[in-house]
N, CA, C and O of each residue as an XYZ file, in Angstrom:
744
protein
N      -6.097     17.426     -2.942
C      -5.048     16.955     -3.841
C      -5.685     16.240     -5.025
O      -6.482     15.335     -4.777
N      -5.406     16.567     -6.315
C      -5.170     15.972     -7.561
C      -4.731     14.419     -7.662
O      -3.613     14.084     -8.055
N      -5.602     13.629     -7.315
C      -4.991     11.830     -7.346
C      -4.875     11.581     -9.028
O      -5.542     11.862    -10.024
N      -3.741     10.952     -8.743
C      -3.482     10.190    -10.016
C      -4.289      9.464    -11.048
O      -5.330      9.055    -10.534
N      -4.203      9.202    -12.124
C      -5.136      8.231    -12.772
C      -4.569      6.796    -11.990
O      -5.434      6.112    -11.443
N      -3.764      6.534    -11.955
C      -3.482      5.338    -11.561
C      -4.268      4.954    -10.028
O      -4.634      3.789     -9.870
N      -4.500      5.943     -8.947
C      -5.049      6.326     -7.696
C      -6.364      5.964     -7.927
O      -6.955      5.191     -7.174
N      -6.951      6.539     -9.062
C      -8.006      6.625     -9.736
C      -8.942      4.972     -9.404
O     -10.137      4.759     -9.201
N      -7.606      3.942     -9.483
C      -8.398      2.751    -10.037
C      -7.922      1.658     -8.828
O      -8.276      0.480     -8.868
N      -7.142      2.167     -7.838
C      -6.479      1.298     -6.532
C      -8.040      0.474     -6.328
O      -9.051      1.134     -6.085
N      -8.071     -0.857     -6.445
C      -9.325     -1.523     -6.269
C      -9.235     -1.675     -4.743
O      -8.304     -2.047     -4.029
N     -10.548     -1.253     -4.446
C     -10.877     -0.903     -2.831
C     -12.327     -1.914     -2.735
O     -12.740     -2.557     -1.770
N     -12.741     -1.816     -3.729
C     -13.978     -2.785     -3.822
C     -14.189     -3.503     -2.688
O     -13.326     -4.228     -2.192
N     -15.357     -3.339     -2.214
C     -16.008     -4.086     -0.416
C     -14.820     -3.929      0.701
O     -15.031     -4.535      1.751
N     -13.587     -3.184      0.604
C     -12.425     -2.871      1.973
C     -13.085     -2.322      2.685
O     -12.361     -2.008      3.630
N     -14.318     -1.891      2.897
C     -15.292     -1.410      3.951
C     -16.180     -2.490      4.892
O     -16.756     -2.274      5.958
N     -16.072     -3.814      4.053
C     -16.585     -5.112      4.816
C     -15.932     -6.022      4.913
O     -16.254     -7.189      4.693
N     -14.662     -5.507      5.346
C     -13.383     -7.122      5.724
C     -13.683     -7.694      6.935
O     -14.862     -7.492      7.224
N     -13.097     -8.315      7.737
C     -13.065     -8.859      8.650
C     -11.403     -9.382      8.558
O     -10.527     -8.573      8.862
N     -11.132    -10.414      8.236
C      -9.853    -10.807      8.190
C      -8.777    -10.084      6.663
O      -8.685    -10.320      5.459
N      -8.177     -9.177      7.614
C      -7.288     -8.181      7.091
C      -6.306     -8.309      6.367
O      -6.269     -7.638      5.336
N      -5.082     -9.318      6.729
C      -4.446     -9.639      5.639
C      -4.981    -10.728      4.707
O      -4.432    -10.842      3.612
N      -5.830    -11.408      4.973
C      -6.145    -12.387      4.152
C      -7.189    -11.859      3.424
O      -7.277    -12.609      2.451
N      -8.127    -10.906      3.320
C      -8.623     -9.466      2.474
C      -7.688     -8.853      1.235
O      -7.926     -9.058      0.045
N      -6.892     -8.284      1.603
C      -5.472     -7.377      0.973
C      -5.467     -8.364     -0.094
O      -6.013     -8.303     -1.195
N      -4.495     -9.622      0.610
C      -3.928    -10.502     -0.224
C      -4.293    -11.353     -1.327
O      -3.663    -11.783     -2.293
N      -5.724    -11.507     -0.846
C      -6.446    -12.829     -1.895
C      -7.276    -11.473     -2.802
O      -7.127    -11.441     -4.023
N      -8.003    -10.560     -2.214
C      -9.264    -10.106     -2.531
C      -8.403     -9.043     -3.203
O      -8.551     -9.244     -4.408
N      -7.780     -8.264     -3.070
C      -7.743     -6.755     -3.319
C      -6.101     -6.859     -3.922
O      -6.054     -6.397     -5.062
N      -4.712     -7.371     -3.407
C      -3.787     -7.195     -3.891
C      -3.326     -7.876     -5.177
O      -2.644     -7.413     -6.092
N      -3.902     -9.172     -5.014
C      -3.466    -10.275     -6.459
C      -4.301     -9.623     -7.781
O      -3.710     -9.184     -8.768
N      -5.450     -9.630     -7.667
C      -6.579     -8.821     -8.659
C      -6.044     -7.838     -9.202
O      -5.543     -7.904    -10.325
N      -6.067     -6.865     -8.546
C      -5.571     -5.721     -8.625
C      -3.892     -5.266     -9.514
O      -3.635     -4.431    -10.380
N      -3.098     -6.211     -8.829
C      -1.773     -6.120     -9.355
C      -1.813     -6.876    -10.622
O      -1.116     -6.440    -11.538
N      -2.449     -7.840    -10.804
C      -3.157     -8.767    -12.004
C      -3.269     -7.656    -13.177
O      -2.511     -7.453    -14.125
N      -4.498     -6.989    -12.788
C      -5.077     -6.279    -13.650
C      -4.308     -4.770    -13.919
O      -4.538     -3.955    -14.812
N      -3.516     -4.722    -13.038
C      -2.693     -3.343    -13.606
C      -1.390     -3.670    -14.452
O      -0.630     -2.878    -15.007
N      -1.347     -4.903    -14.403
C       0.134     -5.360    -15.066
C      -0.791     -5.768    -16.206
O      -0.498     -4.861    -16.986
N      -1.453     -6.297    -16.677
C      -2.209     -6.344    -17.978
C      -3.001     -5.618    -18.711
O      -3.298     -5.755    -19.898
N      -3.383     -4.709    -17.823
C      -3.827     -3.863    -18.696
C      -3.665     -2.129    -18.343
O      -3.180     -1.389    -19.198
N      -4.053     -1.679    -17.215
C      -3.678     -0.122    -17.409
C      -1.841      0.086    -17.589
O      -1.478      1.078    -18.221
N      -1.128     -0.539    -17.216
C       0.258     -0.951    -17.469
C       0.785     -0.858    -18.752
O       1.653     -0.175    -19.294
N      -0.191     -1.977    -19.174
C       0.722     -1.974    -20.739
C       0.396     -1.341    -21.753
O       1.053     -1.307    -22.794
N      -1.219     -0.474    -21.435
C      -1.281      0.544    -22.272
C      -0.902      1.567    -22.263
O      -0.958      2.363    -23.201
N      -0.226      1.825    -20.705
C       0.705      3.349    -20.994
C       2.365      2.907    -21.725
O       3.270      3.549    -22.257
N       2.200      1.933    -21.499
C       3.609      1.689    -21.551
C       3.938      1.515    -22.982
O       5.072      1.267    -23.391
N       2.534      1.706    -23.970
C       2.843      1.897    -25.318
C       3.232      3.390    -25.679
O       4.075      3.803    -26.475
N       2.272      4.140    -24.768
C       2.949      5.826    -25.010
C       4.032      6.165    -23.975
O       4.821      7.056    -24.290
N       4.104      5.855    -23.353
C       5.726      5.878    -22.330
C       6.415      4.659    -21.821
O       6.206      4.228    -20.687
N       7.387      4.005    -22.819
C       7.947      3.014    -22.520
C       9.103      2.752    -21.362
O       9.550      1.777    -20.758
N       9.269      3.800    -21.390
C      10.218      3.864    -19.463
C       9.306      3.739    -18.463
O       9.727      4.048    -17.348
N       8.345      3.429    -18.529
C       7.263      3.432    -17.344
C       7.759      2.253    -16.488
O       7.672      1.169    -17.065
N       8.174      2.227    -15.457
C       8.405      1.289    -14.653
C       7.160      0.451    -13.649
O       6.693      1.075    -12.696
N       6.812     -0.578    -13.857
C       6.126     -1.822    -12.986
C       6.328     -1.717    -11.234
O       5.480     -1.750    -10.342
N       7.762     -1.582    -11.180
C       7.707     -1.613     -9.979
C       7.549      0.099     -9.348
O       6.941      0.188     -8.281
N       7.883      0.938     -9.748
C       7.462      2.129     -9.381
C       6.181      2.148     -9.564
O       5.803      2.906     -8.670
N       5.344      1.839    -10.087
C       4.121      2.002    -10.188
C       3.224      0.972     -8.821
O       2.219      1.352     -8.221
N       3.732      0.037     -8.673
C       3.870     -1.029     -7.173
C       4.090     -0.321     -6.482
O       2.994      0.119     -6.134
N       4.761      0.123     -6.014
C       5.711      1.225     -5.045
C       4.400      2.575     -4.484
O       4.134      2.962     -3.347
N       3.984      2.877     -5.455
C       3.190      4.312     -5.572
C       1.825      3.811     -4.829
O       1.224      4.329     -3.887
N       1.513      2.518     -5.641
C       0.364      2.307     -4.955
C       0.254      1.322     -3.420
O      -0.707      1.278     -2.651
N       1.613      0.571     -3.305
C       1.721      0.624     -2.101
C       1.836      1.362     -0.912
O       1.526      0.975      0.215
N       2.433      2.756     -1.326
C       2.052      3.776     -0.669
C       0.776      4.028     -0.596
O       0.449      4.647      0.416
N      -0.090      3.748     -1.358
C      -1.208      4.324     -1.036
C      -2.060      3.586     -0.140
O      -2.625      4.127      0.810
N      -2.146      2.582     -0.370
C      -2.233      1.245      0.094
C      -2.231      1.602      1.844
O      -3.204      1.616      2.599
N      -0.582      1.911      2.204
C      -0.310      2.124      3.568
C      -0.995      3.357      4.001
O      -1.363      3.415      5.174
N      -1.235      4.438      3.138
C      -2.164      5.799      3.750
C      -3.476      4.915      4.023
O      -3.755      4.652      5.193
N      -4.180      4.513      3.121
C      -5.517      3.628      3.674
C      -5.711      3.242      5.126
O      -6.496      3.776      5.910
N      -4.929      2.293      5.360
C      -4.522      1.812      6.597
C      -4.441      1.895      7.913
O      -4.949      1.314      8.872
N      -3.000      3.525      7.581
C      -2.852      4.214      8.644
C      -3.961      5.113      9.066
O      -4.033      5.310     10.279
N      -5.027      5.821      8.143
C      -5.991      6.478      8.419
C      -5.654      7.957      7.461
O      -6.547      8.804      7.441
N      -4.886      8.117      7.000
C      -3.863      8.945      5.988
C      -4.500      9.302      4.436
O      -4.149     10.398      3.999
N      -5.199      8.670      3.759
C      -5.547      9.056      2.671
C      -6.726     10.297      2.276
O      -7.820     10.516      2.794
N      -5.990     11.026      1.095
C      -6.656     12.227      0.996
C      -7.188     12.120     -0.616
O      -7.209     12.925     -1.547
N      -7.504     11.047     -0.494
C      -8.188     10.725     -2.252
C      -9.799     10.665     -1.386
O     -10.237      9.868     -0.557
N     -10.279     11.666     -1.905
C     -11.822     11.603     -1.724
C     -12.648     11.156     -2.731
O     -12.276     11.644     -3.798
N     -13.615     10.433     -2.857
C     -14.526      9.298     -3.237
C     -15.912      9.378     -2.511
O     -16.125     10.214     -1.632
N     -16.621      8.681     -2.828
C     -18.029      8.828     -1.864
C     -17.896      8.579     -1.102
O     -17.355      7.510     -0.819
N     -18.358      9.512     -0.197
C     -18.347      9.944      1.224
C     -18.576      8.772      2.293
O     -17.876      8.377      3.225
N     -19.965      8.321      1.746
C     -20.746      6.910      2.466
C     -19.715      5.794      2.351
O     -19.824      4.906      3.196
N     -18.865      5.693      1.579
C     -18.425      4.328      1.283
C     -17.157      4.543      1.992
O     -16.639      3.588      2.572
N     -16.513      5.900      2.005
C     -15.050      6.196      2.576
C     -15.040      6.085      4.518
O     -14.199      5.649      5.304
N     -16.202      6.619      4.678
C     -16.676      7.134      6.136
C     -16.825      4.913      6.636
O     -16.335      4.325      7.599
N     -17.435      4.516      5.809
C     -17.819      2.976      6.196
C     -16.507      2.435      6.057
O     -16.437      1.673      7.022
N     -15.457      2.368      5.462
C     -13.975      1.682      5.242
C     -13.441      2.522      6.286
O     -12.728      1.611      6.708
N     -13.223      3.296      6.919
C     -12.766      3.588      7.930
C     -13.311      3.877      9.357
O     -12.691      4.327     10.321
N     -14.555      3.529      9.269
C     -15.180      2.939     10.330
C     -15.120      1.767     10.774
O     -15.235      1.409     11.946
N     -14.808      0.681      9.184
C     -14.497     -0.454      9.841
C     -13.126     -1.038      9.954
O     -12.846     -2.198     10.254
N     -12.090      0.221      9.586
C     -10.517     -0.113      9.862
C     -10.484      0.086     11.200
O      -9.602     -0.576     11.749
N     -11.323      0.960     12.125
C     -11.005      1.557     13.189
C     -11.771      0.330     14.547
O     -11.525      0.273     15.752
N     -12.976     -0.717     13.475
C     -13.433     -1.348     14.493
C     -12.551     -2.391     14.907
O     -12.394     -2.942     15.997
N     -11.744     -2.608     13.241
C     -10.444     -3.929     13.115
C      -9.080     -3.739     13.948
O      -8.253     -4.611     14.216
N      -9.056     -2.384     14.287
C      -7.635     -2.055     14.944
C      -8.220     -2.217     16.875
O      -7.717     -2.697     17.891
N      -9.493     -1.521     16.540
C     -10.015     -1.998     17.979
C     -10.226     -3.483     18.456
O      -9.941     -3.875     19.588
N     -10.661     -4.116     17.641
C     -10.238     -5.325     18.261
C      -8.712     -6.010     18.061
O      -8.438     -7.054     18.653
N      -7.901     -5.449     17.323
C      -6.489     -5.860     17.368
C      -5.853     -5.343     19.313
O      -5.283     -6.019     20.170
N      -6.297     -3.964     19.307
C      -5.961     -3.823     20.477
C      -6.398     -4.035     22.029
O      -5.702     -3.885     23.034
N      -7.701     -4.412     21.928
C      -8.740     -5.639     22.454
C      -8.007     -7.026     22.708
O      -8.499     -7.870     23.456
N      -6.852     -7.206     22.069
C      -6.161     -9.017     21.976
C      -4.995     -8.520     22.879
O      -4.494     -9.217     23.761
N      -4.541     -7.027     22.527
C      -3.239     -6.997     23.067
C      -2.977     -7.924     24.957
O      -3.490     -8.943     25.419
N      -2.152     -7.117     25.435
C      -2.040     -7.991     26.906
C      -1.009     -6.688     27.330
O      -0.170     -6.136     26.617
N      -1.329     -6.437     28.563
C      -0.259     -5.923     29.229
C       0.370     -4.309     28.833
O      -0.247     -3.301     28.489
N       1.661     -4.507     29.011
C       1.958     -2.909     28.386
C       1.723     -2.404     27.103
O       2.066     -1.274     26.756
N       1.245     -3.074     26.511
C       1.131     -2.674     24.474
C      -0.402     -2.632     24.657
O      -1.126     -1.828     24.070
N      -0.831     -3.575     25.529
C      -2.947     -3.199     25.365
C      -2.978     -1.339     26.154
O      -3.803     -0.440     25.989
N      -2.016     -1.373     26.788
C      -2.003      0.185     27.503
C      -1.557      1.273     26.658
O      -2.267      2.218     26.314
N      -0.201      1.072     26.304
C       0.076      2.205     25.003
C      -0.735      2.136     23.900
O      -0.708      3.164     23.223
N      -1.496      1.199     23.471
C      -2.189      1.628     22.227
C      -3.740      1.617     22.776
O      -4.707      1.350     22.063
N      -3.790      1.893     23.919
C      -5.203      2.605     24.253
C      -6.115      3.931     23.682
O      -5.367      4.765     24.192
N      -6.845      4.514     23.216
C      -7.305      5.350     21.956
C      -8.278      5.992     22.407
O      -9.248      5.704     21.706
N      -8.697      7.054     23.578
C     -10.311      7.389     23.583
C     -10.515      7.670     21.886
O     -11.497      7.063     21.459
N     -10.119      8.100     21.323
C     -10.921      8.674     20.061
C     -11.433      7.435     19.427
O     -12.362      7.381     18.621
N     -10.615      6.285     19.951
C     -10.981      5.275     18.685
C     -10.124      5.360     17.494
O      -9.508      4.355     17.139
N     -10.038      6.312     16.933
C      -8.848      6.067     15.609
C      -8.100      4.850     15.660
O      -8.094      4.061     14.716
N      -7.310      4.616     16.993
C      -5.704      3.641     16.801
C      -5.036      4.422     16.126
O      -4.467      3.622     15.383
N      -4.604      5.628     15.770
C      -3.468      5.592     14.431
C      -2.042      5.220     15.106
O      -1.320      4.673     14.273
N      -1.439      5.358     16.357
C      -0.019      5.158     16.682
C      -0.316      3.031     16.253
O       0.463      2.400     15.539
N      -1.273      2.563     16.763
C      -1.268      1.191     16.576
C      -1.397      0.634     15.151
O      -1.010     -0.475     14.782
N      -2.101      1.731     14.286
C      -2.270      1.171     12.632
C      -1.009      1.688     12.278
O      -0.579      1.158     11.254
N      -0.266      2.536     12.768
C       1.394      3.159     12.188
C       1.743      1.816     13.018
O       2.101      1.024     12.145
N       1.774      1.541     13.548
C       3.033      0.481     13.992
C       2.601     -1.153     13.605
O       3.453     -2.029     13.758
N       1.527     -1.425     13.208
C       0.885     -2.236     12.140
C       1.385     -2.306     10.875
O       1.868     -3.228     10.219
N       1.167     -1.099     10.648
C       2.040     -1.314      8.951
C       3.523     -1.492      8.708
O       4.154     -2.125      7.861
N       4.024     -0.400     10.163
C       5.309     -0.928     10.035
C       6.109     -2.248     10.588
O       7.320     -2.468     10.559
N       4.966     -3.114     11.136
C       5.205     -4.651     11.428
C       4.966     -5.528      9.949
O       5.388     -6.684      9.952
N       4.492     -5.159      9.043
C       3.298     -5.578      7.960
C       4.070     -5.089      6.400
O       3.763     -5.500      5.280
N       4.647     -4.554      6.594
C       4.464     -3.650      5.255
C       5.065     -4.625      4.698
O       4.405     -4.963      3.715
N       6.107     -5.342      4.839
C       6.899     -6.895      3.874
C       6.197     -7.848      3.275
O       6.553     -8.443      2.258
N       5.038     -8.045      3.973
C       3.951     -8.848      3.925
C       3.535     -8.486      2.877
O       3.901     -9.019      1.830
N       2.592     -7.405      2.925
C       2.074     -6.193      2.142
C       2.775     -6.056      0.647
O       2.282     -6.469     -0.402
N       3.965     -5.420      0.794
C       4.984     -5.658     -0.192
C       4.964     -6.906     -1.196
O       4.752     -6.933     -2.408
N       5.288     -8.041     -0.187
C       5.296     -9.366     -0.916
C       3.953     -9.603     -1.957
O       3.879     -9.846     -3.162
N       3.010     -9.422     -0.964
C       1.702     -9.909     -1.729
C       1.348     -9.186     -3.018
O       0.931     -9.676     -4.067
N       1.679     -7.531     -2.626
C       1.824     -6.648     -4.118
C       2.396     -7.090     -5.629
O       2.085     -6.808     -6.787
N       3.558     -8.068     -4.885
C       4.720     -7.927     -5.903
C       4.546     -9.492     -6.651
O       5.009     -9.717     -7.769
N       3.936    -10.337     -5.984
C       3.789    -11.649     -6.074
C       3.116    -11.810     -7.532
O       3.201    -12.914     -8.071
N       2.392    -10.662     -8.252
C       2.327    -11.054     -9.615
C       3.177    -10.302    -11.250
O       2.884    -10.286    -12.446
N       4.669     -9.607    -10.132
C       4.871     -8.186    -10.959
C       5.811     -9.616    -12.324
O       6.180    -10.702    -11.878
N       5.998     -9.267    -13.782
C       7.077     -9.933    -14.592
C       8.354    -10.482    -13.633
O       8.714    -10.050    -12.538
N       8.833    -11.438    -14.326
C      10.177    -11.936    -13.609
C      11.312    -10.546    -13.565
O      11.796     -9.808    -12.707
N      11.382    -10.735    -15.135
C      12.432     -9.339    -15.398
C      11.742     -7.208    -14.632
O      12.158     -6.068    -14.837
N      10.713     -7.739    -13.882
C      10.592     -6.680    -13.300
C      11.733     -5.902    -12.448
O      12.134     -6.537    -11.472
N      12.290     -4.692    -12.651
C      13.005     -4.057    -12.060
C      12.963     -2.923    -11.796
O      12.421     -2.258    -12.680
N      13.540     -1.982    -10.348
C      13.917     -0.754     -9.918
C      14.353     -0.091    -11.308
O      15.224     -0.836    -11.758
N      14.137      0.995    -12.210
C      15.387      1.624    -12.164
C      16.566      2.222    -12.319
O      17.509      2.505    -13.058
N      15.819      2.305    -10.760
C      17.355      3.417     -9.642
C      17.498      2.109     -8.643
O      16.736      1.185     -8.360
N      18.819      2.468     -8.249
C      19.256      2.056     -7.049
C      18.514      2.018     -5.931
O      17.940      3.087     -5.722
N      18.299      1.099     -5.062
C      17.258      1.153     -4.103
C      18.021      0.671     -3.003
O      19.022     -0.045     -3.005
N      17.170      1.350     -1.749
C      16.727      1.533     -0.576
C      17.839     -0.137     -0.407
O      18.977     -0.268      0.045
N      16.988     -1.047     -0.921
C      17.297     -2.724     -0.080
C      18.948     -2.643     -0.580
O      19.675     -2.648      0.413
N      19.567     -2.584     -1.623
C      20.999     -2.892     -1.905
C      22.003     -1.526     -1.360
O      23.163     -1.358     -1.734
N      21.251     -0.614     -0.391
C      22.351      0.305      0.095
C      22.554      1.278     -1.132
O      23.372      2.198     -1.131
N      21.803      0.999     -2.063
C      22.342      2.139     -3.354
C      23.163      1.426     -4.025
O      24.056      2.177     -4.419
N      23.347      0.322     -4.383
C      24.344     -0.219     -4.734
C      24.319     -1.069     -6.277
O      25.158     -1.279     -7.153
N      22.824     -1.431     -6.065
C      22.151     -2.303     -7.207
C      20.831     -1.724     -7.734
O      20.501     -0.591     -7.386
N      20.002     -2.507     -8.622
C      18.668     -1.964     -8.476
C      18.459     -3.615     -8.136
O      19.312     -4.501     -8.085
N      16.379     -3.709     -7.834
C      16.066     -4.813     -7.288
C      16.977     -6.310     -8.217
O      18.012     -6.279     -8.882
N      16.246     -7.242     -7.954
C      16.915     -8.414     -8.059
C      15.189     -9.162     -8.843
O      14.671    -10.096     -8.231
N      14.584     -8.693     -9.989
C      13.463     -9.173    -10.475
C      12.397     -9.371     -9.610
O      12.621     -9.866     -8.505
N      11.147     -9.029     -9.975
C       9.898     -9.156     -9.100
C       9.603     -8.435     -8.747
O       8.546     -8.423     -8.115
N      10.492     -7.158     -8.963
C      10.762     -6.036     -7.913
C      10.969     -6.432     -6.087
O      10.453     -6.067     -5.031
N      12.128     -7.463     -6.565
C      12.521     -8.151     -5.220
C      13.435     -7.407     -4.518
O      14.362     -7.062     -5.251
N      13.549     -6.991     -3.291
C      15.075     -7.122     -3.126
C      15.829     -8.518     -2.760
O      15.278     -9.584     -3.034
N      17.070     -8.482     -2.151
C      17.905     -9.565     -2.463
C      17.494     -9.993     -0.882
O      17.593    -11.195     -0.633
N      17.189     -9.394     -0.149
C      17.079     -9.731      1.273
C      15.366     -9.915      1.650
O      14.965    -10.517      2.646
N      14.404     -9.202      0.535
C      13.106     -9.785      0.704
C      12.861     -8.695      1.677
O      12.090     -9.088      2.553
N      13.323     -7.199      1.875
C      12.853     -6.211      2.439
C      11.972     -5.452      0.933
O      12.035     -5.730     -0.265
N      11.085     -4.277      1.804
C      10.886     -3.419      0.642
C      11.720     -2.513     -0.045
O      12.563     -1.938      0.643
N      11.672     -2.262     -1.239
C      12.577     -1.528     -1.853
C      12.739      0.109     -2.080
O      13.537      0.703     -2.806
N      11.461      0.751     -1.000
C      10.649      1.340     -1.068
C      10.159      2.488      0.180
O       9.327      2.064      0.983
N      10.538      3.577      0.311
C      10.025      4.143      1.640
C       8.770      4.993      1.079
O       8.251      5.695      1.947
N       8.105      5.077     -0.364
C       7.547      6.057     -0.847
C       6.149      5.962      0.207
O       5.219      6.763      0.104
N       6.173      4.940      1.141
C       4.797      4.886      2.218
C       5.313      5.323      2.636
O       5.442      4.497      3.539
N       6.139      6.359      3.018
C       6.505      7.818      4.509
C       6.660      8.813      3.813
O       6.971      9.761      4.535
N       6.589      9.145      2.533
C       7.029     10.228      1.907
C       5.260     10.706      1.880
O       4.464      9.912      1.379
N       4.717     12.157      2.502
C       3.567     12.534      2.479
C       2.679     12.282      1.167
O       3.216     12.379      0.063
N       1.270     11.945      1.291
C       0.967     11.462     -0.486
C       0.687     12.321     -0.983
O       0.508     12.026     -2.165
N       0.470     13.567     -0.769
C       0.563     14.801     -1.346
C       1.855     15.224     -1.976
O       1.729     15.880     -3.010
N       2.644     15.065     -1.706
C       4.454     15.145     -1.833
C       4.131     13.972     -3.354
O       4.075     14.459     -4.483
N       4.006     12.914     -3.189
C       3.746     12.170     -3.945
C       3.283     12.219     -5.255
O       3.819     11.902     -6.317
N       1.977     12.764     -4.936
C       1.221     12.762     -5.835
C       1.603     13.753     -7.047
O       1.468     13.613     -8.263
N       2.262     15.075     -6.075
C       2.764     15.843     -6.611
C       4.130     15.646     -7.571
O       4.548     16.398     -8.451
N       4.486     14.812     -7.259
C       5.650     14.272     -7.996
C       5.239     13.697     -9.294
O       5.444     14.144    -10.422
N       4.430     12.290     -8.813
C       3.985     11.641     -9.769
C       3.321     12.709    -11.147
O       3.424     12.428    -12.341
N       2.660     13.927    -10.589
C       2.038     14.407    -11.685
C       2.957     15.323    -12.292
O       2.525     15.814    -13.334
N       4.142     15.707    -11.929
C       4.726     16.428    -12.385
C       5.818     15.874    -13.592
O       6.546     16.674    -14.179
């Protein structure tokens, strides 16, 4: 698949040597990152396409974000560095499931090692979190928009690319990123 320019620049920088996972994302990789796309690759498209939306562009790369994660991403990059970030997502989910206790240390048992049913049900414990921390530097007047997911179709977000209830606004992390991508480029 054809990744986006925007895909292009998802700062991943050292996500191959985390240790503490959300506090990684959040300090290291999501604030920076959302920082630097709202100031600058942002507002220079947004001189040649001024409908460009902030929070769709949040949205896209939070999806991508969650393919990382789950074990899901098909943006290829150097090999050495991709093979090491998911060697060490897989050592981080192993010891997540190493803590478990009881019937959940049993269902998310893994000969392969992957975890993916435990990193899918990770993100979908997480993704608000995730969300939040994304969004935590988008403009006030940031908005959906379309109608979203959080108001039932009813509204678009509520600034920040908030919703009103502090869910995501957003399922584009289940929509395949190929499906995606394909969109986005079209």
């Amino acid at each position: 698949a054809c990744a986006p320019y925007r895909r292009l620049h998802l700062c991943d920088y050292n996500l191959e040597n985390i240790n503490d996972f959300i506090h990684y994302w959040r300090m290291c990789v999501l604030q920076p990152y959302m920082k630097g796309i709202q100031k600058g690759y942002h507002g220079q498209h947004q001189l040649t396409n001024p409908d460009s939306q902030i929070c769709t562009m949040l949205a896209r790369s939070f999806a991508d974000i969650g393919d990382i994660v789950r074990g899901k991403d098909l943006y290829l990059r150097d090999k050495g560095k991709r093979d090491k970030l998911e060697n060490n997502l897989k050592e981080i989910f192993k010891k997540i499931q190493e803590k478990l206790i009881g019937d959940a240390k049993t269902h998310y048992e893994d000969a392969t090692g992957n975890f993916f049913q435990l990193r899918e049900d990770w993100w979908y414990a997480n993704r608000e979190t995730v969300w939040k921390a994304i969004r935590c530097s988008a403009p006030t007047d940031a908005d959906y928009f379309i109608k979203t997911v959080c108001s039932k179709g009813t509204t678009s977000t509520q600034g920040k690319c908030r919703c009103i209830d502090f869910s995501v606004p957003t399922y584009f992390d289940y929509v395949p990123q190929y499906l995606r991508w394909f969109e986005e480029w079209a």
